[in-house]
N, C-alpha and C positions, 0 to 999 in steps of 0.2 A: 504493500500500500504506500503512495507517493505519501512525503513528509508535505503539510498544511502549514507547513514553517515558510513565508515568502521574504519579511522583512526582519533586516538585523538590527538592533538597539546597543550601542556599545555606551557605556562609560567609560570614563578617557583615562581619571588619574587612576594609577595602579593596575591598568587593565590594559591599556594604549603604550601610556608615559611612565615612568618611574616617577614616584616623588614621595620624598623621606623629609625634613628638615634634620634628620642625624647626617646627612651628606654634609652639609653647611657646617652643622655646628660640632662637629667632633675636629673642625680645623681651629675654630674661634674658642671654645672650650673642651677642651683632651681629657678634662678629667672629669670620670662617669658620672658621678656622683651629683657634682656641679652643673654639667649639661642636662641632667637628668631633671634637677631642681629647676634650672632657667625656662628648661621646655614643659612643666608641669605648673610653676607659678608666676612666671612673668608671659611668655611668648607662649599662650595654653591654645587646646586646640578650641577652647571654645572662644579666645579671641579674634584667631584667623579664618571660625567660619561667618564674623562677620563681615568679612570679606567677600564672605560667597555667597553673604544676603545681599550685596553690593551696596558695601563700605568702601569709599575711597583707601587707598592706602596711604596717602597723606593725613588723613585724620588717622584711620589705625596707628600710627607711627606718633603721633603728636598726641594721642589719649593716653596712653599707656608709655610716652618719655614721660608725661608730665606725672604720672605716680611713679614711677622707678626711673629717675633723673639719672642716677649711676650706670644704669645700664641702656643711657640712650644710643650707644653703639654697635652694642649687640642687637637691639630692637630692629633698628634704621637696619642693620645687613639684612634680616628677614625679608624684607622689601627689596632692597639693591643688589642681595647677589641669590634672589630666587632661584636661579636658575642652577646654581651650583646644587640646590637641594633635586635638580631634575638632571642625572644624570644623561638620561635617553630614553631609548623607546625599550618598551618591555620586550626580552628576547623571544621573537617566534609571532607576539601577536601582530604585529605591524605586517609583516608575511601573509595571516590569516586575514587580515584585511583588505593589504592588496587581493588576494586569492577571489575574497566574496566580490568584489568593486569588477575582478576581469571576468566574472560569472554574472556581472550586472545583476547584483543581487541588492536590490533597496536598502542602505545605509543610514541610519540615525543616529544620534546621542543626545545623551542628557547627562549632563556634568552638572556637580558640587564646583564651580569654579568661578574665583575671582574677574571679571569683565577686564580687567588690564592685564590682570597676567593671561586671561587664555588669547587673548590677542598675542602676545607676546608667544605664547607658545605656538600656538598658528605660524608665524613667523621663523622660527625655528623647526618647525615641524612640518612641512606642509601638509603632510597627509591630513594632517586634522583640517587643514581648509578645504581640501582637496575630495576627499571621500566620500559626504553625507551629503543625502540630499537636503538634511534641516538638522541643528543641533539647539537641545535648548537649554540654556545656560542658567544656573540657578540665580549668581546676582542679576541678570535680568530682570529677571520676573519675579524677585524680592521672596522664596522660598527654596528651598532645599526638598532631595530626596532622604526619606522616604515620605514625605509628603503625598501622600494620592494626587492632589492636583498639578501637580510639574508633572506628570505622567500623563495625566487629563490634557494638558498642555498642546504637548505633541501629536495623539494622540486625532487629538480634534484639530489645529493646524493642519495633521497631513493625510484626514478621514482615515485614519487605520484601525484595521480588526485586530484588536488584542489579540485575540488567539490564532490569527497570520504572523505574530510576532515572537519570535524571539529576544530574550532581554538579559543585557551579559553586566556582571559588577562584581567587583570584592567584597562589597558589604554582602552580608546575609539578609541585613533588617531590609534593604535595597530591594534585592532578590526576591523577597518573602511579600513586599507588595508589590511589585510586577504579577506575581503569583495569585493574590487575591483580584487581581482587573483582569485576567484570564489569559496574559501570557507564559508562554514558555519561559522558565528563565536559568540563566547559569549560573553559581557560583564559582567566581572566576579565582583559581589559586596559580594559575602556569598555561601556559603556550599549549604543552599538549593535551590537556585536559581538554581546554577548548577546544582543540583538533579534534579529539573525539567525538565531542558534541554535534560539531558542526556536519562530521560526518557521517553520524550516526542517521543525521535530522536532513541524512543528504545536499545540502548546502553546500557541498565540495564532496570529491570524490577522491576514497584511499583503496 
């Protein structure tokens, strides 16, 4: 029986791109203990997902020097050497993506991402410009996944049947509501796991 699988849903950070902040900061602070404490009480991950509610990162940057004044230098690199926390692209999925784009297999995303730096990674990366036919970006449209509606989003933008879709991410909680709107979805841990998937659900051929 032919897979009812037509369109792919990718999320980009961790599944696309690599992105760590221990890239960056194990250069600025080497010792564990310390980097451990900076990136859990000053630079937390729930200040840079206001970033991905679209937050400037001039104001991220100038909210948070003005309570930890000492470490306005390690804050400010958070923002100026982003990229250092993005080594590259994830090994194998970028392959699996070209793969589904020369199969003209309908291409999506919906990224937890910052509106400057995914520009910025687009730029660096082209496949993220290049690939999708729609990508919807959370600081956009002022919500995050796992939010049901940035799902709603896309969803309705580009008339798609949940259950024609396929829906790939790291997060679990991510994956678990794709799952509840009636697509298919992966939890994404490696390149070949996906390969599996993909070819399981016939989307590429092994």
């Amino acid at each position: 029986m032919a897979s009812t699988i037509t369109n792919v849903v990718f999320d980009i950070g961790n599944v696309l791109i690599e992105w760590n902040p221990e890239n960056l900061y194990r250069k600025l602070i080497p010792n564990d203990d310390e980097r451990h404490e900076f990136l859990t009480t000053v630079c937390t991950p729930d200040w840079n997902v206001q970033q991905d509610l679209g937050r400037t990162w001039t104001e991220a940057v100038e909210v948070l020097s003005r309570e930890f004044p000492d470490k306005t230098a390690l804050i400010r690199a958070y923002s100026d050497r982003w990229h250092e926390m993005v080594p590259g692209p994830i090994s194998g999925a970028e392959a699996l993506l070209t793969e589904l784009k020369a199969n003209k297999t309908p291409l999506y995303a919906i990224t937890n991402f910052s509106s400057e730096k995914f520009v910025e990674a687009q730029v660096r990366f082209p496949f993220l410009k290049t690939s999708f036919l729609d990508i919807v970006v959370s600081a956009e449209e002022r919500m995050l996944k796992p939010d049901v509606r940035i799902y709603q989003i896309l969803i309705d933008r580009n008339d798609l049947a949940p259950e024609h879709c396929l829906f790939i991410d790291d997060s679990l909680a991510n994956v678990e509501t794709a799952r509840q709107l009636g697509m298919t979805a992966h939890h994404f841990k490696n390149a070949a796991g996906l390969e599996r998937e993909l070819a399981a659900l016939n989307l590429i051929m092994r």
